[in-house]
VMD Tcl script that draws the C-alpha trace (Angstrom):
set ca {
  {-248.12 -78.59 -10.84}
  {-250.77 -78.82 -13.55}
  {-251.73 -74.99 -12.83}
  {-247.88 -74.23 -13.20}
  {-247.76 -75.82 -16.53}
  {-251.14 -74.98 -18.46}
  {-250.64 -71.09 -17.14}
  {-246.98 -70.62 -16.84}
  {-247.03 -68.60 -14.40}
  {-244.14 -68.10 -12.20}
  {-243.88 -69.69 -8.49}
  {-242.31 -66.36 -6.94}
  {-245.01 -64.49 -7.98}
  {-247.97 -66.17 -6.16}
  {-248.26 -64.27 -2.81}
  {-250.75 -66.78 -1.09}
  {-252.45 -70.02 -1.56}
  {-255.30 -71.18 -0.03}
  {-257.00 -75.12 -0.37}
  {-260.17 -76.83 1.02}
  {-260.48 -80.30 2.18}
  {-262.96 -82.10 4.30}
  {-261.71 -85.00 5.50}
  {-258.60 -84.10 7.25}
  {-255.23 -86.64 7.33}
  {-253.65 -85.87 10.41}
  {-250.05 -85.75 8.87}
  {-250.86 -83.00 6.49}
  {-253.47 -80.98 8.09}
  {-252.36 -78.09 6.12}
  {-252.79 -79.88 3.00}
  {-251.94 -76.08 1.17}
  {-248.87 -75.80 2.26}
  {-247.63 -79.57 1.97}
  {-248.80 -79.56 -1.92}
  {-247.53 -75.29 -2.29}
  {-244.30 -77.48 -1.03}
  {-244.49 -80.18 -2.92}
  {-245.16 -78.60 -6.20}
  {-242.12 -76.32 -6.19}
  {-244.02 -73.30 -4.34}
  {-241.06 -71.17 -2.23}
  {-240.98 -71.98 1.47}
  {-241.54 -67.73 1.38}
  {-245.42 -68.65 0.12}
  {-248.03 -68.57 2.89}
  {-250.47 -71.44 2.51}
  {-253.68 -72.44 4.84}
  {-256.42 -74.97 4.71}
  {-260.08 -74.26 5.03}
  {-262.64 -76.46 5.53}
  {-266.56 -76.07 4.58}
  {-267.78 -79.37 3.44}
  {-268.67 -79.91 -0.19}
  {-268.29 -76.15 -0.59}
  {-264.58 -75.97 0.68}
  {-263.13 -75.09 -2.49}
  {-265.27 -72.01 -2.85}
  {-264.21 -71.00 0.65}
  {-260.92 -71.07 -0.86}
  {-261.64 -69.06 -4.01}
  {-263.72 -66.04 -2.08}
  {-260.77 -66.28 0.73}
  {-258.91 -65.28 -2.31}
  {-260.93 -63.02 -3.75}
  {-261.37 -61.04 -0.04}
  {-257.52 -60.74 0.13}
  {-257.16 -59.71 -2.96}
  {-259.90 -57.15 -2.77}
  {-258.15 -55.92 0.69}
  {-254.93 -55.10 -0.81}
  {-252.85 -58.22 1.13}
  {-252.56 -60.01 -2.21}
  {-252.11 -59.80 -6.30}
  {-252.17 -62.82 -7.02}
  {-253.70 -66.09 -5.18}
  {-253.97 -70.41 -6.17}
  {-257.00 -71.67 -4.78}
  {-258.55 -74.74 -4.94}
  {-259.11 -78.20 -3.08}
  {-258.61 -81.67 -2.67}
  {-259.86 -84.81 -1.45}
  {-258.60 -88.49 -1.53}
  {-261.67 -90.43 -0.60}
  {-259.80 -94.11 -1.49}
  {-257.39 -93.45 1.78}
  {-259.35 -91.99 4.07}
  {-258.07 -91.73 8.15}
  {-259.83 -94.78 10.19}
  {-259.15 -94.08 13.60}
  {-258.92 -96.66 17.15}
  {-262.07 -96.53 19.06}
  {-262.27 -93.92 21.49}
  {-261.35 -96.04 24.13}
  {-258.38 -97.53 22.68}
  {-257.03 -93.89 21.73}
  {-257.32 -93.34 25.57}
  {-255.32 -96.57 26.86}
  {-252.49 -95.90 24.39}
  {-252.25 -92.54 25.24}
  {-252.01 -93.50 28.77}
  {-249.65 -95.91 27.63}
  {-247.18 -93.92 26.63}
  {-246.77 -91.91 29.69}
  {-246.83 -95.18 31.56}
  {-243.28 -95.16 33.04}
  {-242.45 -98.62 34.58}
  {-242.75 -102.25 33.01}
  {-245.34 -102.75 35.54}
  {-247.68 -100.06 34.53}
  {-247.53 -100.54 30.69}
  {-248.35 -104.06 31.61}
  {-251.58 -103.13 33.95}
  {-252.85 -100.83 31.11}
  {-252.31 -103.82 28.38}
  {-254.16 -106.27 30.12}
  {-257.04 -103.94 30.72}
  {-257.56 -104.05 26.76}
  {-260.95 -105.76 25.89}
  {-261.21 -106.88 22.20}
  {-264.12 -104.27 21.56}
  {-261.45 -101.77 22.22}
  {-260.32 -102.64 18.71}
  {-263.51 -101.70 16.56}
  {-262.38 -98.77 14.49}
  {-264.15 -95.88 13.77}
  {-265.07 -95.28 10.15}
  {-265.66 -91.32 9.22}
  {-269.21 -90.97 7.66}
  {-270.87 -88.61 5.75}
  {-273.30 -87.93 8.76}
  {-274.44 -84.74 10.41}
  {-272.78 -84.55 13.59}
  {-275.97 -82.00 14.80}
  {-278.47 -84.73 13.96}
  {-276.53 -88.05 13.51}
  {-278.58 -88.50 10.21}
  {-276.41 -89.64 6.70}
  {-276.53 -87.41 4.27}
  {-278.51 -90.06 1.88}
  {-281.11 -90.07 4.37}
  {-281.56 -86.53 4.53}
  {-281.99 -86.90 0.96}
  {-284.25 -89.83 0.98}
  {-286.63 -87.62 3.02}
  {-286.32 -84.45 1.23}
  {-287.14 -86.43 -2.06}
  {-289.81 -87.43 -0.21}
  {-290.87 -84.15 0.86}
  {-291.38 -82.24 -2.33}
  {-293.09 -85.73 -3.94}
  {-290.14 -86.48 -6.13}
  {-290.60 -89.83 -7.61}
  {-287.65 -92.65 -8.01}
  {-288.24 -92.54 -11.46}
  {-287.59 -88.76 -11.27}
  {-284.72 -88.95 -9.87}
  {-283.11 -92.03 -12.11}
  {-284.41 -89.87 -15.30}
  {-282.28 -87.20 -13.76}
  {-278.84 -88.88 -12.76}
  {-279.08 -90.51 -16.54}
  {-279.19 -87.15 -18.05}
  {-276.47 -85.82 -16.15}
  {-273.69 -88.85 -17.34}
  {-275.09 -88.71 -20.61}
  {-274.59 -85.10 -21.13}
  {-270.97 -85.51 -19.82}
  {-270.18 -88.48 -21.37}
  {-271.09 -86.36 -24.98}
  {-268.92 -83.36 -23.07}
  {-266.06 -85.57 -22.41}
  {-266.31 -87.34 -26.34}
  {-266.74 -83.58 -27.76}
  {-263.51 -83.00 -26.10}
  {-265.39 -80.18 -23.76}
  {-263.85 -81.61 -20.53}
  {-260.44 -80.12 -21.43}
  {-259.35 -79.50 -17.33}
  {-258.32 -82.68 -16.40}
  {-254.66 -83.08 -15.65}
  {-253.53 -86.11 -17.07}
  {-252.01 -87.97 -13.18}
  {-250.25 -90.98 -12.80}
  {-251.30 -93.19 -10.04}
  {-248.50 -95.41 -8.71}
  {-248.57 -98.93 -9.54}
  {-251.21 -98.54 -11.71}
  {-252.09 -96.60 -15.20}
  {-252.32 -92.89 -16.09}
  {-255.78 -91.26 -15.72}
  {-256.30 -89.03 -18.40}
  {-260.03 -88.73 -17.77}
  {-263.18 -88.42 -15.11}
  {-263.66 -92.53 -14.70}
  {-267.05 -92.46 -13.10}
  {-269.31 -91.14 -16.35}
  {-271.15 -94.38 -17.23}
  {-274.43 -93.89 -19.23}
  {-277.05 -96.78 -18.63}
  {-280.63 -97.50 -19.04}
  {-283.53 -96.61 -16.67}
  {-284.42 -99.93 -16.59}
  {-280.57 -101.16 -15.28}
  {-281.21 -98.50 -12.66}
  {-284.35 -99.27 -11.62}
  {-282.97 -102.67 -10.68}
  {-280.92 -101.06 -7.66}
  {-282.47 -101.42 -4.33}
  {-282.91 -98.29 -1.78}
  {-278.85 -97.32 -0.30}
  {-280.06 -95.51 1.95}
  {-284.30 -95.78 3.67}
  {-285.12 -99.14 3.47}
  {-287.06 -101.03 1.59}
  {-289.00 -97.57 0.57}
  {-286.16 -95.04 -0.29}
  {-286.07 -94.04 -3.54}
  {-282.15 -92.68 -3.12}
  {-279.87 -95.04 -5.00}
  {-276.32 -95.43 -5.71}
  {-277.16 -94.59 -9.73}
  {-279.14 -91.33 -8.80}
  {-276.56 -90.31 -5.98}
  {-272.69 -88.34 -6.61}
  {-270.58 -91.16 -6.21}
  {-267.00 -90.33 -3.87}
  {-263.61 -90.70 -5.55}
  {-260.58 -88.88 -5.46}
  {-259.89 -85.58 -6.65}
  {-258.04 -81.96 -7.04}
  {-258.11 -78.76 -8.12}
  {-256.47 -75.59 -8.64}
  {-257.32 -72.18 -10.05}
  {-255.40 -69.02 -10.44}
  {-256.67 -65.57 -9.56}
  {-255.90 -62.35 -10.13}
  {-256.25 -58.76 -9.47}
  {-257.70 -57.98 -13.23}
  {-254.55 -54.57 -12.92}
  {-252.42 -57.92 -11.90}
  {-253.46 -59.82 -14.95}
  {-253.12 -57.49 -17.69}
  {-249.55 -56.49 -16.25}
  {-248.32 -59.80 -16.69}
  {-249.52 -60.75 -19.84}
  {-252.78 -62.61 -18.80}
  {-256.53 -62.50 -21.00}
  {-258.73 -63.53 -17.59}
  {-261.28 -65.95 -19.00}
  {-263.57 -64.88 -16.66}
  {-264.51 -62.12 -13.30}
  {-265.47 -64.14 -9.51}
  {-268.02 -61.31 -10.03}
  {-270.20 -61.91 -6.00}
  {-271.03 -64.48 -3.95}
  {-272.87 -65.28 -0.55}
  {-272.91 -67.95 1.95}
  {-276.27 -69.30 3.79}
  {-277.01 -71.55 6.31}
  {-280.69 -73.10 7.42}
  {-281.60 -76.03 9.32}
  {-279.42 -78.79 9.25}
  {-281.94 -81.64 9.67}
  {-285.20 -80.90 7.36}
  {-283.17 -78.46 5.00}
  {-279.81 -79.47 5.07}
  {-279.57 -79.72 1.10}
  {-281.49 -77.06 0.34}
  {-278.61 -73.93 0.21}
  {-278.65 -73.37 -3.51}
  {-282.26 -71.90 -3.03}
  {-281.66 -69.87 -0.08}
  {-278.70 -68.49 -1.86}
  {-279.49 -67.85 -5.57}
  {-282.26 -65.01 -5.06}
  {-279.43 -63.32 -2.20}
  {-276.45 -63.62 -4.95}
  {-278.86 -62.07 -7.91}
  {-279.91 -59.26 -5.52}
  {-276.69 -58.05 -4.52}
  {-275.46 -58.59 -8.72}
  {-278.32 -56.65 -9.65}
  {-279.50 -59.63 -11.80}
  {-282.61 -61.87 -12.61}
  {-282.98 -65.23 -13.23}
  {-283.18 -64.09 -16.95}
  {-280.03 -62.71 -16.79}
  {-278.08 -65.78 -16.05}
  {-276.90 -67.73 -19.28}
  {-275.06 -71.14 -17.32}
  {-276.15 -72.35 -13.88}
  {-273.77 -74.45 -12.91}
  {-275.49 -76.48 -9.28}
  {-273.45 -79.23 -7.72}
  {-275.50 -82.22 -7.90}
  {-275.32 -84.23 -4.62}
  {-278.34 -86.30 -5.24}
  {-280.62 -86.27 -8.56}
  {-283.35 -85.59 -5.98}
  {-281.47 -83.07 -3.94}
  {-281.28 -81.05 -7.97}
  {-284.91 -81.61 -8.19}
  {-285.80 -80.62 -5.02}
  {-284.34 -77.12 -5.24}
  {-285.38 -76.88 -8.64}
  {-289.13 -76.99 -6.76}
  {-288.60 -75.04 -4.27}
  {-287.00 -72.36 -6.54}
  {-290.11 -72.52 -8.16}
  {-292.62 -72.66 -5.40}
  {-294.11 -69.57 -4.42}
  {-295.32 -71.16 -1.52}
  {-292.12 -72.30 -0.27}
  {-290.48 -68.75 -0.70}
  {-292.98 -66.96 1.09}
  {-293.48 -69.55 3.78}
  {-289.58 -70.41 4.95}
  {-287.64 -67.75 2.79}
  {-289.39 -65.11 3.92}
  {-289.67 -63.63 0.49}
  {-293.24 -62.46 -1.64}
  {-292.40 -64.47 -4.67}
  {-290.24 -67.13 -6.14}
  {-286.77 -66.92 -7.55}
  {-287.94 -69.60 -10.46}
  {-286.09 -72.80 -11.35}
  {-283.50 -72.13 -13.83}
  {-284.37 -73.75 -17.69}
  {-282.56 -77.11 -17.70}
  {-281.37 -76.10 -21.37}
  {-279.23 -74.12 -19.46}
  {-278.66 -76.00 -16.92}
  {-275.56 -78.53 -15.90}
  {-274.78 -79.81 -20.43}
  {-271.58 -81.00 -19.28}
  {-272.58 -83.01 -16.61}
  {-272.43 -82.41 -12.97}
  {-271.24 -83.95 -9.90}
  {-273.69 -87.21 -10.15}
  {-271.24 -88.13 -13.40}
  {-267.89 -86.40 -13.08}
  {-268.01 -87.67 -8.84}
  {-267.74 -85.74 -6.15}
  {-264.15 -85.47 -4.36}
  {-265.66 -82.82 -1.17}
  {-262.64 -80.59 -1.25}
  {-262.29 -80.30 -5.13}
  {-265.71 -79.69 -6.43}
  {-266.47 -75.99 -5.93}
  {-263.20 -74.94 -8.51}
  {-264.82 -77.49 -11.11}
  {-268.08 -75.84 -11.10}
  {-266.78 -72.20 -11.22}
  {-263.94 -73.29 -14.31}
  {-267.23 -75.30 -16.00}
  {-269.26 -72.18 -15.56}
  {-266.68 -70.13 -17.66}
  {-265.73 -72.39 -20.05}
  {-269.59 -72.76 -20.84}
  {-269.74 -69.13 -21.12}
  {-267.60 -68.80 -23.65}
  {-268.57 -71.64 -25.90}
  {-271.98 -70.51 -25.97}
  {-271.31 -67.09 -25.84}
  {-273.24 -65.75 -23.18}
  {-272.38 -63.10 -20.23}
  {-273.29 -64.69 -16.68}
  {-272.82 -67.59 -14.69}
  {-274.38 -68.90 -11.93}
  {-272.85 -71.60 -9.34}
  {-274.11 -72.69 -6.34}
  {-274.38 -75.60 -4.22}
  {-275.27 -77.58 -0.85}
  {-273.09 -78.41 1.78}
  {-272.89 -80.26 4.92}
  {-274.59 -79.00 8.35}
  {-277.29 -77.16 6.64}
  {-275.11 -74.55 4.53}
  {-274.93 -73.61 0.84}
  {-272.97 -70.94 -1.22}
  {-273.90 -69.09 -4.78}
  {-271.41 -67.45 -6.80}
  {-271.85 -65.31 -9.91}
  {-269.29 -65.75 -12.86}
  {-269.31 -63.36 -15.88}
  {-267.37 -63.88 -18.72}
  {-264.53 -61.92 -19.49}
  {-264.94 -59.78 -22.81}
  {-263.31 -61.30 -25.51}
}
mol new
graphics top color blue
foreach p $ca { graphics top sphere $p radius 0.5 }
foreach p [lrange $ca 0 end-1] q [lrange $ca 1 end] { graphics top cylinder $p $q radius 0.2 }
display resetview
């Protein structure tokens, strides 16, 4: 509904919509279709979910973009969502079983025999985890280790994550931040604005113990994205589309690529496997790129990359490739904040960087943007974003 309003644009003229979310409620599966529905879209609209981890919302946007590109659609929502305060907690396994059972049970006699085979442990639920199902490992600790791995120090990492909510707390003030739709949540206020940007003092984080490897870890809650609730929604276009109706695009979903590498040691490492593929097939460098917009999982997840991007060694040794890529200049690099101080609702994120990346562009008046970011089971995605001439 908040796309509908800031862009006007009518509902009968959206051919498809497509939304990512990670962790799935059972009653609205396809989450796409139930909000399409419940935000006035016509029951004519296709809608379908996809699902990608933190990089679900992209999935949606290049969906888009492919069936657009293919001649299926003109114009396409995309976006995500996540509500992390209500997520599903299901019966134990074995409880799930018995009350299945239970409810083909067909005599007194049998429902009774099942219930008294019920043992209290039956009643432990299962809580959903951000854990690798490949390796069983959280994603903190694959973080704790990858810190670890490319000597990235605790103090690193805190200097990092304060950066971040101090450059989007000065975004948010400066009135830079101007996406958020205002929601109302029921039974309590309006939220008008990200909640989770809180500047401290290194020496207030330093006082937080290890979340994650302990007592050594150097992975925190104050140098880690934090989970909260979250949506978003962006509108795209055929540019022929745009014009027709009236539009100025503020920017092109110019290319974009999709890697995967190995979900246990490298499992956060996809923004440097995929920003030297996404420059080669744009025909750019490094020096072309004016706003790199990364999603910031961990402070030392960001820093990590940022070394390997700039390690030779690295790129010839697991890349595959003669040289580095090089880190991108941090002048450049995430002034609004990132995920570490806006939070990090799975589903949601990707559209945030992309819009971020555009709106950046044309404050500061440059031509190209580059997103990318990590994602569960060893994945990652890169994305280039050029400005649309003004």
């Amino acid at each position: 509904r908040g796309l509908l309003t800031r862009t006007s644009v009518p509902r009968d003229v959206v051919d498809y919509i497509v939304y990512g979310t990670v962790i799935q409620e059972v009653k609205t599966s396809n989450v796409a279709r139930e909000a399409a529905l419940g935000a006035g879209f016509s029951d004519k609209t296709p809608a379908h979910t996809v699902t990608m981890a933190c990089i679900s919302s992209n999935q949606a946007m290049t969906t888009g973009v492919g069936m657009i590109a293919a001649g299926q659609c003109d114009v396409v929502v995309a976006g995500g969502v996540e509500l992390m305060s209500d997520v599903p907690i299901r019966h134990s396994r074995k409880m799930r079983k018995t009350m299945l059972t239970l409810n083909r049970a067909k005599t007194l006699g049998q429902k009774l025999s099942l219930i008294s085979k019920i043992r209290p442990d039956y009643f432990a639920p299962e809580l959903p985890a951000v854990a690798e199902f490949s390796t069983s490992e959280t994603m903190g600790h694959s973080a704790d280790r990858l810190a670890a791995a490319f000597g990235i120090s605790r103090l690193e990492q805190d200097e990092y994550a304060l950066r971040s909510h101090t450059l989007a707390k000065r975004a948010q003030d400066e009135g830079l931040l101007q996406d958020v739709v205002p929601f109302k949540v029921p039974g309590k206020d309006t939220v008008t604005k990200d909640n989770g940007i809180r500047p401290s003092s290194l020496e207030q984080m330093g006082k937080l113990k290890p979340a994650f490897v302990k007592p050594y870890g150097t992975v925190t809650a104050a140098n880690s994205s934090f989970l909260t609730d979250g949506a978003s929604a962006m509108l795209i276009m055929s540019e022929e589309k745009a014009l027709a109706m009236g539009y100025k695009p503020k920017a092109y979903l110019r290319d974009f690529v999709y890697v995967s590498q190995d979900p246990k040691d490298q499992l956060l490492l996809g923004p440097t496997y995929a920003t030297p593929k996404v420059l080669e097939k744009a025909g750019l460098s490094m020096s072309d790129i004016d706003v790199f917009e990364f999603h910031e999982a961990f402070a030392g997840q960001i820093l990590a990359n940022l070394k390997a991007m700039d390690s030779d060694w690295f790129a010839k040794n697991y890349m595959g490739r003669r040289s580095k890529v090089g880190a991108p200049p941090l002048d450049k690099f995430n002034t609004w904040g990132g995920s570490l101080s806006l939070g990090h609702p799975f589903g949601a994120t990707g559209c945030r960087l992309v819009i971020t990346a555009a709106h950046r562009l044309k404050k500061e008046g440059g031509q190209y943007g580059l997103v990318a970011a990590c994602a569960a089971g060893g994945q990652g995605h890169a994305m280039i974003v050029e400005l649309y001439p003004q």
